[in-house]
N, C-alpha and C positions, 0 to 999 in steps of 0.2 A: 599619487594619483591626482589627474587634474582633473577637477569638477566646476562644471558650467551650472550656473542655478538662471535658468528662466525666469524672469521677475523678480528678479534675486533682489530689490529693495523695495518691493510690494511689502504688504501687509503680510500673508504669510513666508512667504520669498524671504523678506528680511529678518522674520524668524529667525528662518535656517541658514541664514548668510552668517549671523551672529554665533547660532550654536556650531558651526563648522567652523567658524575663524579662531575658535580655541581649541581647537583639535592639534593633531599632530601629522605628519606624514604625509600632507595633501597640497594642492594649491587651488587658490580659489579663481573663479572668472565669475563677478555679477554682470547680469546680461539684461535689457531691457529695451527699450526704444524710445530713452533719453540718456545720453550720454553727462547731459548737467545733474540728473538726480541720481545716476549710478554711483557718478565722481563721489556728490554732495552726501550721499547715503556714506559711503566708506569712509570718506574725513571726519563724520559726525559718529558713524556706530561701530568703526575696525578701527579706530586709531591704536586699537593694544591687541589687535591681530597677532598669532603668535605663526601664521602661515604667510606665502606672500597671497596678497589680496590683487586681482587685475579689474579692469572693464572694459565691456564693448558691449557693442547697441549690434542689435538683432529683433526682428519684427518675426513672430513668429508664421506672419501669415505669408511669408518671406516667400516668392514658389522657389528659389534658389539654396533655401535655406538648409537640405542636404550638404549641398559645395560650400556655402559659408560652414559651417557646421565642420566640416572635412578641414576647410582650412585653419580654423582655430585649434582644430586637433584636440579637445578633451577625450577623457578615456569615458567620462558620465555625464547625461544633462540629466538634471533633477526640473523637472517642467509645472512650475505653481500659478503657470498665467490663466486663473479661473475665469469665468465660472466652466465648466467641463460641458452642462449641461448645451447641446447643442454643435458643441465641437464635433472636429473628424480626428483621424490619426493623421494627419498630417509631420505633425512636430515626431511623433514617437516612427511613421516612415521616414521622414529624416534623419531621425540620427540612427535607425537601424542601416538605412541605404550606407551611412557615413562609418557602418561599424563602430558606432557607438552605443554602448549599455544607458538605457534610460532608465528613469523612474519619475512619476507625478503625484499629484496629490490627487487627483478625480474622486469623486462623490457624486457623478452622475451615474444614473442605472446602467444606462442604455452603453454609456460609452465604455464601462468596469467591465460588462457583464460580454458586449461583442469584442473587448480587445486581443484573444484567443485567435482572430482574422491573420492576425499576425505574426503566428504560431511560427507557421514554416520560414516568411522571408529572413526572423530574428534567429532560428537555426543555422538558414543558410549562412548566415554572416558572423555565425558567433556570438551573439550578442545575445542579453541580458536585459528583457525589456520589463518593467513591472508596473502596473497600473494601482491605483486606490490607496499604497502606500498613505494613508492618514488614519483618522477615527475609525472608518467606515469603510471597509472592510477590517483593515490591519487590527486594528485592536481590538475590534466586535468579536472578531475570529479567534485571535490569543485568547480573549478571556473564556471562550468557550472551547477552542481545544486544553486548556489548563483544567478546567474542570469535570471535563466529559468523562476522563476515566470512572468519577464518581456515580454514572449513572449509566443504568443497564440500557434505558430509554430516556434519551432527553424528546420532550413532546411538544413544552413551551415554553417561547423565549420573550420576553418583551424588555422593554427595555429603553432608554433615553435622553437625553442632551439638555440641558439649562444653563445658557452663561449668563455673568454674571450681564446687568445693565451698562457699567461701566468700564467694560472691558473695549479694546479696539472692534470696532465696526469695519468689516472687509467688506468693501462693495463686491466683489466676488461672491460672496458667501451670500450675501444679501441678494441679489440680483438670482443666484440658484433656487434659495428657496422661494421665489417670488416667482421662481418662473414654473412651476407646479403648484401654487397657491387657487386653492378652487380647480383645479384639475382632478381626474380619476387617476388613479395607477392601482396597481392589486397586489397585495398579499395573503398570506396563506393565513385562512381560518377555519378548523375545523377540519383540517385535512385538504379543501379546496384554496385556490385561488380566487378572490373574491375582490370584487371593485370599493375602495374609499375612496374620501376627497380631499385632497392637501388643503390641511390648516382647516382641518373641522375634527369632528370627535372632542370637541371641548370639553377636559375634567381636568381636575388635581391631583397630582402624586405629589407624596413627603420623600423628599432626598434627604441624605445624612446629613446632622446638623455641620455646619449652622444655616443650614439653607432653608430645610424647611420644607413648606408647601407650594407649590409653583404649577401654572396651568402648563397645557400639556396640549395639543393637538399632533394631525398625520402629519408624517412624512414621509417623505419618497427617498429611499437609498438605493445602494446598488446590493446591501446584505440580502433584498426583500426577492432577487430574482436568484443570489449563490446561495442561499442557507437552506432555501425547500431540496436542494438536489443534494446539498453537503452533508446533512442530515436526513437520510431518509425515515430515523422515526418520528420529526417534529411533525405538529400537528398546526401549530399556534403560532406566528410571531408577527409580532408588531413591535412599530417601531414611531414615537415622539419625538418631539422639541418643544420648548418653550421660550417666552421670554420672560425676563425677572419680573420685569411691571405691567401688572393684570390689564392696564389701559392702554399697553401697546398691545401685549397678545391678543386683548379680546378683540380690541383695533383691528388687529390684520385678522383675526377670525371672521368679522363684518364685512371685511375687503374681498375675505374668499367669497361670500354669496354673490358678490357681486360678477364677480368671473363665473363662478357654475352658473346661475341663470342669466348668464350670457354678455350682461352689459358690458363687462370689461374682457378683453381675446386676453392678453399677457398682462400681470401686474407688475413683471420684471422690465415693462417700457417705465414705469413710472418710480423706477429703482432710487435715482439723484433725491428727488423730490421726497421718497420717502424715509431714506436715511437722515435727509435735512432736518424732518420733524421729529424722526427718531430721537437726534440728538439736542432736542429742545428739552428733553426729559433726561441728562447726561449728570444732574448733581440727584438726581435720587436712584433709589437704588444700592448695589454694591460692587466690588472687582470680585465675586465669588462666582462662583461655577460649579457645575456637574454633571455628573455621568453616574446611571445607574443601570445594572442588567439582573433580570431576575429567571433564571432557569430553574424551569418544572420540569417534571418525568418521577422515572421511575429507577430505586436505586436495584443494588444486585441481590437484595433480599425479595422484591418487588415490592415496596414498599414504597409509599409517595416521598418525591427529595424535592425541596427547592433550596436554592443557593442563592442568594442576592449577592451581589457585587458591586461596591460603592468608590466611586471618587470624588475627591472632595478639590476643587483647584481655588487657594486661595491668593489675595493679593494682584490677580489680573496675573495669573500662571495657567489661567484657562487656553488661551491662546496657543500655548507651548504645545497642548494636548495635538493639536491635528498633524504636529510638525514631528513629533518623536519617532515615527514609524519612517518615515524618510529619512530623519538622519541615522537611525539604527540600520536602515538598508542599504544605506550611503556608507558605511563606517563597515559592514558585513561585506559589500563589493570589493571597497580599499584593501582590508584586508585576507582577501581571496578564499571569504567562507562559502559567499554566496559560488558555486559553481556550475547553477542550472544555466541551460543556454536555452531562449527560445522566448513565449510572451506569455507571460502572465497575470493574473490578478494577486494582490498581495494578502491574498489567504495564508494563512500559518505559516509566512516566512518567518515573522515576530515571533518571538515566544513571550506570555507573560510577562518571565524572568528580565528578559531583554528590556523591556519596557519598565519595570519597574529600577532596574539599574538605571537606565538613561534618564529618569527624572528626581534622582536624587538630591537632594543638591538644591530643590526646589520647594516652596509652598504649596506640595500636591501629597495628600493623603488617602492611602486606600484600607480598605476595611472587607471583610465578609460574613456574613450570616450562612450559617446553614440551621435549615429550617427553626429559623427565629433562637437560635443559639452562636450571642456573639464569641466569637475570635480571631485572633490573629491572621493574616495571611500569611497563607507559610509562601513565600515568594522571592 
């Protein structure tokens, strides 16, 4: 199978360039719009590529980029050129026009949540189109279909993201969350849909060691508009991030008032500038990371359950996390599991399982509690 990775020597792009160049049975195409840092990316990160590695320059805002697209001929473009938030479907009707099976990494609501637009064109063509393929849906969703059997009523989910300080900085990633920083969006509390503000609610949750205590404010995903319908007995979910160092978090918590009462429209215009300074604080800190999910309800005695769900990403393997779910759906296509034809969100194509094989191999440790009784994950 030939796969085309869009930004494929980007920050997460190059991820997934590297974890596919050790694969088997495939070939690669990175794709961006500089042909000197594609080159200079493969000479420096595929030199022990065990597939052939190619490149070519493609703008995704290309209007042509269907018939380019057609004539490169891949069978999959994997599409990581973020930030999502604000995008169209553009890239994902191209390669369906081009009959090609797609998949991205999106972490915007709006764009997860309407990709379903695209239901019929990706039937008529055959094709294979799936959105959110990262953290957020894909693995939110595994870890909550893996354990749902356990509960008669799952009611609340909360749950949330801390990398480490000194892990790679995606302006993508940064520029998303910056662009609903001091904004409203809604999720479900209490049975309602109810207005908060990105990057307020400022508290502290303890992650599994050795992470500790770490601040914690909103965030806006695309789980916060699929999980109230996917679930009809949740009551509750919410959804964090933080940063390691209390003096950037609380920083951009300061930055959000600024936007809600009005002074600043988008803090994702002032993205450069604030990575700059981010990285002025880039020797303290750690490469550690994590992800925690805590599901409440009710088990099949009706009796109160909660499960906590921990990942631990050490050594700057945090990174790795958003990219697994793509390459496991990359690797499920090649190998002609995946056989749905039409557009989707990447809700429970992941299993668990699947996810915990594909980060083997790595500095990434998972854990579970059920109610406040540690054990193993059976996984």
């Amino acid at each position: 199978m030939h796969i085309l990775i869009l930004g494929g020597y980007g920050n997460f792009g190059g991820i997934l360039s590297r974890l596919l160049s050790t694969t088997t049975d495939i070939r690669l195409t990175i794709a961006g719009r500089s042909k000197e840092k594609a080159l200079r990316f493969i000479e420096t990160n595929l030199q022990n590529a065990k597939i052939p590695v190619h490149s070519t320059v493609i703008d995704v805002h290309d209007l042509n980029l269907s018939a380019l697209l057609a004539e490169i001929a891949p069978d999959l473009v994997i599409h990581t050129s973020g930030p999502f938030q604000g995008q169209d479907f553009h890239v994902a009707k191209s390669c369906i026009h081009a009959g090609i099976h797609y998949i991205d990494l999106a972490d915007a609501r709006s764009f997860v949540k309407d990709f379903h637009q695209l239901e019929t064109q990706a039937k008529e063509k055959g094709v294979l189109a799936i959105t959110g393929a990262s953290t957020l849906p894909a693995l939110s969703s595994a870890v909550i279909q893996h354990f749902l059997p356990h509960f008669q009523a799952l009611e609340e989910i909360e749950y949330a993201i801390s990398p480490g300080n000194q892990t790679d900085r995606g302006e993508a990633t940064v520029r998303a969350i910056l662009s609903y920083t001091g904004k409203p969006f809604t999720t479900l509390v209490n049975g309602k849909m109810q207005s908060v503000i990105g990057w307020q609610n400022l508290h502290k949750t303890t992650f599994a060691k050795p992470l500790g205590s770490q601040w914690l404010a909103n965030c806006d995903i695309p789980d916060l508009a699929l999980f109230p319908t996917s679930y009809p007995s949740l009551k509750t979910q919410r959804f964090y991030a933080g940063l390691e160092l209390g003096i950037l978090h609380v920083g951009l918590w300061g930055l959000s008032w600024l936007v809600r009462i009005g002074l600043i429209s988008n803090l994702a215009r002032f993205t450069k500038p604030i990575i700059w300074l981010s990285e002025r604080f880039l020797k303290f800190g750690s490469q550690n990371g994590g992800m925690l999910m805590i599901l409440s309800g009710k088990d099949h005695q009706d009796k109160p359950l909660n499960i906590r769900w921990d990942l631990v990403a050490l050594e700057n393997h945090g990174p790795l996390i958003p990219i697994i779910p793509a390459l496991v759906l990359a690797q499920k296509i090649a190998q002609g599991q995946l056989t749905q034809r039409g557009a989707m969100h990447a809700m429970n194509l992941m299993s668990l399982e699947d996810f915990t094989i594909a980060v083997q191999g790595f500095n990434i440790k998972l854990s579970v509690l059920y109610n406040d009784i540690n054990v193993p994950t059976k996984v």
